[in-house]
C-alpha positions as CSV (number, residue, x, y, z in Angstrom):
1,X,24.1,-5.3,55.8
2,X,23.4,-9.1,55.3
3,X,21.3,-9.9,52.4
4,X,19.1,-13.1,52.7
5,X,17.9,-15.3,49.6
6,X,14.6,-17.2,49.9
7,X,14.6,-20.2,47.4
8,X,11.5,-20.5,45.6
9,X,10.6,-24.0,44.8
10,X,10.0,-25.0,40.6
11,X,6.6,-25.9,41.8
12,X,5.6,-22.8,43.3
13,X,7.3,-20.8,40.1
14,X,4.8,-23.2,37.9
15,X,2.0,-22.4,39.9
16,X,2.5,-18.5,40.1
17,X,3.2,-18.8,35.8
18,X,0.0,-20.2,35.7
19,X,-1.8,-18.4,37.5
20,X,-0.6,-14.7,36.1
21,X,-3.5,-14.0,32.9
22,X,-1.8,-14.2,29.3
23,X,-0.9,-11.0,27.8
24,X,-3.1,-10.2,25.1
25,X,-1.7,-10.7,21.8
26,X,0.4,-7.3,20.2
27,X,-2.3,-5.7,17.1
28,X,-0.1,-4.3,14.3
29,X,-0.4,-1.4,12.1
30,X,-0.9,-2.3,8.4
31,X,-1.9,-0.3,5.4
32,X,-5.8,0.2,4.7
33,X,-5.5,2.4,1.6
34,X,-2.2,3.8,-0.3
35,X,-1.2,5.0,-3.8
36,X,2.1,5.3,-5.6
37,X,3.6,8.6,-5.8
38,X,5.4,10.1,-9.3
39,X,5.9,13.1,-10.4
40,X,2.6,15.2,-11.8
41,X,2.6,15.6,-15.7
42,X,2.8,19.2,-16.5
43,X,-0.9,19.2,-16.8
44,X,-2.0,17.0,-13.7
45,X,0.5,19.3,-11.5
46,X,-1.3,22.3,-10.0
47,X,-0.3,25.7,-11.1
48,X,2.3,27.3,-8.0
49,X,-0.1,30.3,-7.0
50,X,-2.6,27.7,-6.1
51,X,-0.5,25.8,-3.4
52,X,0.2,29.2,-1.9
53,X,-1.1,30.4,1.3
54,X,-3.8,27.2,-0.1
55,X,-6.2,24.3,1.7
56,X,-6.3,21.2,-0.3
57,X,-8.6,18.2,1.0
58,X,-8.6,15.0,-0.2
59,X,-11.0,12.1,0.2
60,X,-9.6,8.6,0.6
61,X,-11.7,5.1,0.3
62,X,-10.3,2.6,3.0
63,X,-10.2,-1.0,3.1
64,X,-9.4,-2.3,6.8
65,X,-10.9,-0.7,9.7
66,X,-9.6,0.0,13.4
67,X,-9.5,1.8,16.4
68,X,-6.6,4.0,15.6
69,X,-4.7,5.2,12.1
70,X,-1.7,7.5,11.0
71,X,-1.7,9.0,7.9
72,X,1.4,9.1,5.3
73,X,2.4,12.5,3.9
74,X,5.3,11.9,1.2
75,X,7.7,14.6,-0.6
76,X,9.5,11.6,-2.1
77,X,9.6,13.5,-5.0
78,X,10.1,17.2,-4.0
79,X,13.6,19.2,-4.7
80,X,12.8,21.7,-1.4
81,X,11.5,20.9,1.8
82,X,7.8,20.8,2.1
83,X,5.9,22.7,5.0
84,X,2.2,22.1,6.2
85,X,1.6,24.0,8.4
86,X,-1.5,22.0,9.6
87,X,-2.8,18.6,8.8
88,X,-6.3,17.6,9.8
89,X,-8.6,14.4,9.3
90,X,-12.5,13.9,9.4
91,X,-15.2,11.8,8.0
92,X,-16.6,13.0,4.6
93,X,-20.3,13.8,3.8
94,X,-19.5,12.6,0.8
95,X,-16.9,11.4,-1.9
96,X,-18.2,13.6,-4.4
97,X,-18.0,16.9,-2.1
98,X,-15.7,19.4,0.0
99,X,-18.0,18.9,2.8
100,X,-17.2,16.9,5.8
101,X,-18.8,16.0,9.5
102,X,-17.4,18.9,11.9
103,X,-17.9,16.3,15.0
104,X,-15.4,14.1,13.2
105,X,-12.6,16.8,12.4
106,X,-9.4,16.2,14.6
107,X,-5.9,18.0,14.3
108,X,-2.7,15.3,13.4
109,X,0.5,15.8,14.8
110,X,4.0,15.0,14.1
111,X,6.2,14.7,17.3
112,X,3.8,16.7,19.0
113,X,3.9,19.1,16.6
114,X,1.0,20.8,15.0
115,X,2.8,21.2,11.9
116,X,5.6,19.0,10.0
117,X,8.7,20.2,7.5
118,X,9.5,17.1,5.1
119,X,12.6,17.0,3.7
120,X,13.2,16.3,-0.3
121,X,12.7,12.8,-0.9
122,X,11.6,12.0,2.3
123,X,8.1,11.1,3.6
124,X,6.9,11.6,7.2
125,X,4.6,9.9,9.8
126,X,1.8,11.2,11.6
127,X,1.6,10.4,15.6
128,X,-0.8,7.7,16.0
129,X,-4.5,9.1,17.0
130,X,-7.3,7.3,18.3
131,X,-9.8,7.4,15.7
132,X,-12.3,4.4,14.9
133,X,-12.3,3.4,11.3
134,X,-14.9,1.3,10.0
135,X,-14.0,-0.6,7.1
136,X,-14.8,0.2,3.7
137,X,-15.4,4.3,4.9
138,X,-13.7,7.0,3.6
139,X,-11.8,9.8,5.1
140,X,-10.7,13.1,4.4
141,X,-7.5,14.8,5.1
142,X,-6.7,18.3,4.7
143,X,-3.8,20.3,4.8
144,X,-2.6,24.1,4.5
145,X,0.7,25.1,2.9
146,X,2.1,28.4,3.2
147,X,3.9,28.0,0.3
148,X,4.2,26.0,-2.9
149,X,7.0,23.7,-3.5
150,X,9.3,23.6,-6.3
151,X,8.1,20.4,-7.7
152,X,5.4,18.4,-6.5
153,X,4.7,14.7,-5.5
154,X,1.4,13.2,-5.9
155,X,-0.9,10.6,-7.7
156,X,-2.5,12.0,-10.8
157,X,-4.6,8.9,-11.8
158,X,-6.9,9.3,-7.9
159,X,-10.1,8.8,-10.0
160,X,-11.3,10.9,-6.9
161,X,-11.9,14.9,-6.5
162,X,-9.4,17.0,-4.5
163,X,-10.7,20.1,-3.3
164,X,-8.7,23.7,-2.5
165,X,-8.8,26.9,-1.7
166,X,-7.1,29.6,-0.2
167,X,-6.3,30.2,3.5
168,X,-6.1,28.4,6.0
169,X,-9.9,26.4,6.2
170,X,-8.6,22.6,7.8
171,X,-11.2,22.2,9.8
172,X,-14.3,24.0,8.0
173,X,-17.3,21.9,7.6
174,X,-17.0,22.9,4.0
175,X,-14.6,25.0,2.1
176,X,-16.1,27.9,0.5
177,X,-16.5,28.0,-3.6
178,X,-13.7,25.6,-3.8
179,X,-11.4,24.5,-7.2
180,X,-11.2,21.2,-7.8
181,X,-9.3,18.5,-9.4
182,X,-9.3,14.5,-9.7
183,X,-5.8,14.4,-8.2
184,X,-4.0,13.3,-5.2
185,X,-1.0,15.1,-3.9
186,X,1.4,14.4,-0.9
187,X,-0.4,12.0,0.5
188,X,0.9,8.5,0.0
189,X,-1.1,5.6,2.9
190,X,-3.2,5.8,5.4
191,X,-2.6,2.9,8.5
192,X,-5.0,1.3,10.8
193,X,-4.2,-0.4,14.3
194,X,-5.3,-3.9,13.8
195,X,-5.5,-7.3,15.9
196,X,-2.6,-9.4,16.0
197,X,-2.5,-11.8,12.6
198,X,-3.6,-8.8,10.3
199,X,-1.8,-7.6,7.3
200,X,-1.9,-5.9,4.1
201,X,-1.8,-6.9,0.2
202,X,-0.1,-4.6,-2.5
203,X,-1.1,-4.5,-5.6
204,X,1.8,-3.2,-7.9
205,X,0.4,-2.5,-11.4
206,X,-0.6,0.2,-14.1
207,X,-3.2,2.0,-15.3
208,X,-5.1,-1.1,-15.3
209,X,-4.2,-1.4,-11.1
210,X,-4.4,2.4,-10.8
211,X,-8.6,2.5,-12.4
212,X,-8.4,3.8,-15.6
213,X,-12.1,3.3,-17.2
214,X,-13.6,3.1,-13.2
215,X,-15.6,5.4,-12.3
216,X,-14.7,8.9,-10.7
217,X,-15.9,8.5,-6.9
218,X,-17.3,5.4,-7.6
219,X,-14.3,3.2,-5.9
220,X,-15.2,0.2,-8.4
221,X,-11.4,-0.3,-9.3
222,X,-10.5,-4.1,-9.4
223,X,-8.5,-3.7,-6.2
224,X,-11.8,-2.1,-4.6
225,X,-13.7,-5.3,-5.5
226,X,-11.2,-7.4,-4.0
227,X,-10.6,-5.1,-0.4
228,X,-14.7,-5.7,-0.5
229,X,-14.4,-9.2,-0.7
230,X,-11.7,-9.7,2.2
231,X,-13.9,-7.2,4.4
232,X,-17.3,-9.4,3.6
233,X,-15.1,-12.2,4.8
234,X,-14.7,-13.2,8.1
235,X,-11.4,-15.3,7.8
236,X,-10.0,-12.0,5.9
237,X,-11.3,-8.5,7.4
238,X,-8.2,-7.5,9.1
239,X,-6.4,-7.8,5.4
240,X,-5.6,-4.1,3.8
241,X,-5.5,-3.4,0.4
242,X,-2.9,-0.9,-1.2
243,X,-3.4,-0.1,-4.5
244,X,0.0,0.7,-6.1
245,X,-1.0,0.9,-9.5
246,X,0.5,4.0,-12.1
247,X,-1.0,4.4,-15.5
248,X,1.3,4.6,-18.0
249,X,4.0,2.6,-15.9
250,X,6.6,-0.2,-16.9
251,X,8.9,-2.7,-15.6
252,X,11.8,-1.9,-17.5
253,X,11.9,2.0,-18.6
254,X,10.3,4.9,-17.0
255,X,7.0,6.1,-18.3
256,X,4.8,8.0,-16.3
257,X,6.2,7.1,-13.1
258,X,9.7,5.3,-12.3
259,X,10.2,1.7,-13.6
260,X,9.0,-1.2,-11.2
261,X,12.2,-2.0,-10.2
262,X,12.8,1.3,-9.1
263,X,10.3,2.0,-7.2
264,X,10.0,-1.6,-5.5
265,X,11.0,-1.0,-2.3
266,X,8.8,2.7,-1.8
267,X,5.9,0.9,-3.1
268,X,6.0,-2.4,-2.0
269,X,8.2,-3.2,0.9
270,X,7.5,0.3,2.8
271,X,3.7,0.1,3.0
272,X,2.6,-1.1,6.6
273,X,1.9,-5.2,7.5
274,X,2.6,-6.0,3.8
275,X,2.4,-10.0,3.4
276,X,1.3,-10.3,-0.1
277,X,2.1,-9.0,-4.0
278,X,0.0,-9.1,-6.7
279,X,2.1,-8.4,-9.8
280,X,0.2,-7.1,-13.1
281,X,2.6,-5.0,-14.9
282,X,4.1,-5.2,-18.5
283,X,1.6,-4.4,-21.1
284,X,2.9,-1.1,-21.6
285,X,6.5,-2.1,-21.8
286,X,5.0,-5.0,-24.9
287,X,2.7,-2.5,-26.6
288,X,5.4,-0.1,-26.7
289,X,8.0,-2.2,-28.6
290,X,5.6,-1.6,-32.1
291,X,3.6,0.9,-31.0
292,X,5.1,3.2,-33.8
293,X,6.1,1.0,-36.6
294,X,6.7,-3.3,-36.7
295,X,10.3,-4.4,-35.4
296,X,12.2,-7.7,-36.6
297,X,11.1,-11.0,-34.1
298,X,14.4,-11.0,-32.7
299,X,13.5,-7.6,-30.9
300,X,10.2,-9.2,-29.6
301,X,11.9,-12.0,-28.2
302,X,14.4,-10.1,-26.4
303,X,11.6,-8.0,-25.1
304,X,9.8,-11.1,-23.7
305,X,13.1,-12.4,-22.1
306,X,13.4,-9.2,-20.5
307,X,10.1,-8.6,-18.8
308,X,10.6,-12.5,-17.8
309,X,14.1,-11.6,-15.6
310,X,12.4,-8.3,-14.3
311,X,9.5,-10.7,-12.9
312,X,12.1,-13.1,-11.4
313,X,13.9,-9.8,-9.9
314,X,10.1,-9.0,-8.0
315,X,10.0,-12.3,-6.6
316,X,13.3,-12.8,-5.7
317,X,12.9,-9.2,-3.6
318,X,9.8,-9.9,-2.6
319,X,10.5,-13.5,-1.2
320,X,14.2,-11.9,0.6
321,X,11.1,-10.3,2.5
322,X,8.7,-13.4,2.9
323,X,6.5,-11.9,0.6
324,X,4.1,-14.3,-1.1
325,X,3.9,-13.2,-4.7
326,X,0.9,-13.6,-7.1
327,X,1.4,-13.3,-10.7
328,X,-1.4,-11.4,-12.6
329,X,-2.1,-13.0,-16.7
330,X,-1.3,-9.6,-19.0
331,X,-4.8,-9.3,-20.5
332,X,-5.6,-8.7,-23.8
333,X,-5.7,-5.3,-25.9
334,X,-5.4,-6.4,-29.5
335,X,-7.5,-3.3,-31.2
336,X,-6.1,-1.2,-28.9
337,X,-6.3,3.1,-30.2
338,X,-2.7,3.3,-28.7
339,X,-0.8,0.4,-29.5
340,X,-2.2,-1.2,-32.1
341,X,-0.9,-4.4,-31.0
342,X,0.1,-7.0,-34.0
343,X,0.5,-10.5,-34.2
344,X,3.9,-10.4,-32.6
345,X,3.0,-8.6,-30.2
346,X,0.1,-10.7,-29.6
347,X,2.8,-13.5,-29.5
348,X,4.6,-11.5,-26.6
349,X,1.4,-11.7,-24.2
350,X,1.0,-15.4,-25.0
351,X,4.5,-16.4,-24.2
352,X,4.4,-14.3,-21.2
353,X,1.3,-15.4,-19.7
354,X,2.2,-19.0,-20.6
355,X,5.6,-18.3,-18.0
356,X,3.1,-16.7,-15.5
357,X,0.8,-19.1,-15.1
358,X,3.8,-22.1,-15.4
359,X,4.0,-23.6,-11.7
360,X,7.7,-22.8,-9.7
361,X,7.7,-18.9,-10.7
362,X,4.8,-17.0,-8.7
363,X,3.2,-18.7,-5.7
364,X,-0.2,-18.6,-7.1
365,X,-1.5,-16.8,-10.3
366,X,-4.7,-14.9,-11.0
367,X,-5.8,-15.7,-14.6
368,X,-7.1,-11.8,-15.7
369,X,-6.7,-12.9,-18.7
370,X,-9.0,-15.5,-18.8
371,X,-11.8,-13.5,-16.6
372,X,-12.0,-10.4,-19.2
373,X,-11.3,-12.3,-22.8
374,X,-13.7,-12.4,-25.5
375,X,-14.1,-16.6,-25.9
376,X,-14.5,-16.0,-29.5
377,X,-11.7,-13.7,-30.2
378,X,-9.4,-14.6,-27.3
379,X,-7.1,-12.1,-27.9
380,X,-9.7,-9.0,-27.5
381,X,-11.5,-7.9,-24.2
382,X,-14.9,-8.9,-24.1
383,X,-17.3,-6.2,-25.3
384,X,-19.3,-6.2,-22.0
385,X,-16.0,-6.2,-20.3
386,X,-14.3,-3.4,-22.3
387,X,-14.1,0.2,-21.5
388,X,-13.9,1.6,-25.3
389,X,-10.2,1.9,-26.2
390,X,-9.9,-2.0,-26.5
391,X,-7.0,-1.8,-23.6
392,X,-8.6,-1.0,-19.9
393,X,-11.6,-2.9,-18.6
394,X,-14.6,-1.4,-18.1
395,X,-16.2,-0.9,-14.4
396,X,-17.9,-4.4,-15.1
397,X,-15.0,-5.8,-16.1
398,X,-12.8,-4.5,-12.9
399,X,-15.5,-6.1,-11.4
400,X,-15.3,-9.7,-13.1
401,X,-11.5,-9.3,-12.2
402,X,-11.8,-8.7,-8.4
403,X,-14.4,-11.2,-7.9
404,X,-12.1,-13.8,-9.7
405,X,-9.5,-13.4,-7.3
406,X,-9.3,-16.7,-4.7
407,X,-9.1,-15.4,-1.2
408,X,-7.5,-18.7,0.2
409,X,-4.3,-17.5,-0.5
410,X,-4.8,-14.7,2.1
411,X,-5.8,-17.3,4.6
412,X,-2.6,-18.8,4.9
């Protein structure tokens, strides 16, 4: 059979191009709330009989809103696979409570599945759901294990309640005479569906990052203040804010949690639509040099010189990825009950700050140290500013530091 070709003049393929409607532009998915996972402490980990046959729900504070989101369940830590047998997500009554709307309570799935086995190490992925987020809301996700696992993954520092109980209560309104803790456990980040041009800013940090001296279910961390701003904002409301502060944490050892460098790509280049880094890590790995007794200078200089390269190493990653960077100042925490910082140590922060805030290293620098200082004793939180131990701001000073934070870098 012959076939016959029609030539279609250039003109007429112009006019057809022009005439078909655009395609709409793709959205993206990009992280509205997330926290670094660690191994619990012995005393932040729950006891094994109470992840058995148990119902835990957790209440999450979002940044970013959208039309559809798929939640993050990690075992990134665990030795043994991890089973839930259902997951489950809804809209919270309150922050502060077990209780949650039973019109908003939908079942997650995971390939279709009801129910997901995570392998040790690994995290899984929820199937996308349609599910309208507003911004700044919180949600609650709860999940039933059958049985506990060997070790646990999960945030300690949440400075929000968890909630469980035993059985198998995902979708009750409320859970009945619960237990509670102010723990997170095997979730890691929450996504939202967002337009096309949206994206999401890590902050990579430690206790300072992570809230320690905010207030329990009062969301008034720095990075809170800052996800506020963006969403008040209407050049920067499809931005996400994931907080991947640890207290206790360090750039060059492991504390309580693994060393930045170790956990760099989990916690900085995995979470969804990331375009920025804000880096304000390294006051635990200077306060720790004397924390017990003085050492000779030659110790603190190699000290400084060391956190220096371990910056370099975060912006050289972070750039391979076309990251933009932002150096945080260390602030101070001379007077401090833990490290009773001397003047060497004092000496550290100065010289490192001075390399932060030196053009040709960061992108851009937010100058903490200059938001929470006391003018007349520069190297001391301001009183209004300080929590009590001298070392973590106080809600009004994680306020002071949000709201010092430019947004035109986020703009661009």
């Amino acid at each position: 059979m012959s076939r016959k070709f029609i030539r279609i003049p250039p003109s007429a393929i112009l006019l057809l191009a022009l005439a078909a409607p655009a395609a709409p532009p793709p959205s993206v998915w990009i992280a509205t709330w997330g926290a670094s996972q660690q191994i619990p402490e012995p005393q932040n980990a729950l006891p094994p009989e109470a992840l058995r046959d148990a119902t835990i729900r957790e209440i999450f504070h979002l940044s970013a809103g959208g039309p559809s989101l798929r939640v993050h369940l990690s075992n990134a830590f665990g030795t043994t696979p991890l089973h839930l047998t259902s997951v489950h997500i809804a809209r919270p009554v309150s922050p502060a409570s077990s209780f949650i709307d039973p019109t908003s309570d939908h079942a997650l799935t995971f390939s279709g599945a009801s129910d997901v086995t995570i392998p040790p190490g690994a995290e899984y992925v929820s199937d996308p759901i349609d599910y309208l987020i507003p911004p700044l809301s919180d949600l609650a996700v709860t999940f039933h294990l059958d049985t506990p696992p060997e070790r646990q993954t999960g945030h300690p520092g949440s400075r929000a309640t968890t909630w469980y109980v035993h059985g198998d209560s995902t979708a009750a309104p409320q859970l009945t005479n619960p237990h509670h803790v102010d723990h997170w456990y095997f979730v890691t980040a929450i996504d939202v569906f967002a337009p096309s041009g949206a994206a999401a800013i890590v902050a990579l940090g430690d206790s300072i990052t992570d809230g320690h001296g905010a207030t329990t279910n009062g969301n008034d961390r720095w990075t809170d203040v800052l996800a506020a701003r963006l969403q008040h904002s209407p050049a920067t409301q499809n931005i996400g804010v994931s907080n991947q502060g640890i207290g206790g944490n360090h750039l060059l050892t492991d504390g309580l949690g693994p060393n930045v460098l170790a956990r760099f790509d989990r916690d900085v280049l995995a979470p969804a639509g990331v375009h920025w880094l804000i880096v304000f890590e390294g006051v635990n790995d200077l306060g720790g040099l004397a924390r017990l007794a003085e050492v000779p200078a030659a110790q603190h200089a190699a000290l400084v010189q060391r956190v220096l390269a371990a910056y370099s190493q975060i912006i050289t990653r972070a750039h391979a990825h076309n990251l933009r960077v932002i150096g945080a100042t260390i602030t101070p925490y001379t007077g401090s009950n833990y490290y009773h910082p001397g003047p060497l140590s004092e000496a550290d922060r100065i010289a490192v700050n001075q390399w932060i805030r030196t053009p040709g290293h960061f992108d851009a620098v937010v100058d903490f140290d200059a938001v929470v200082r006391d003018p007349q004793q520069p190297n001391r939180l301001l009183p209004a500013y300080d929590s009590g131990d001298h070392l973590h701001p106080s809600p009004a000073g994680y306020r002071a530091m949000g709201e010092s934070i430019p947004l035109s870098p986020f703009t661009n």
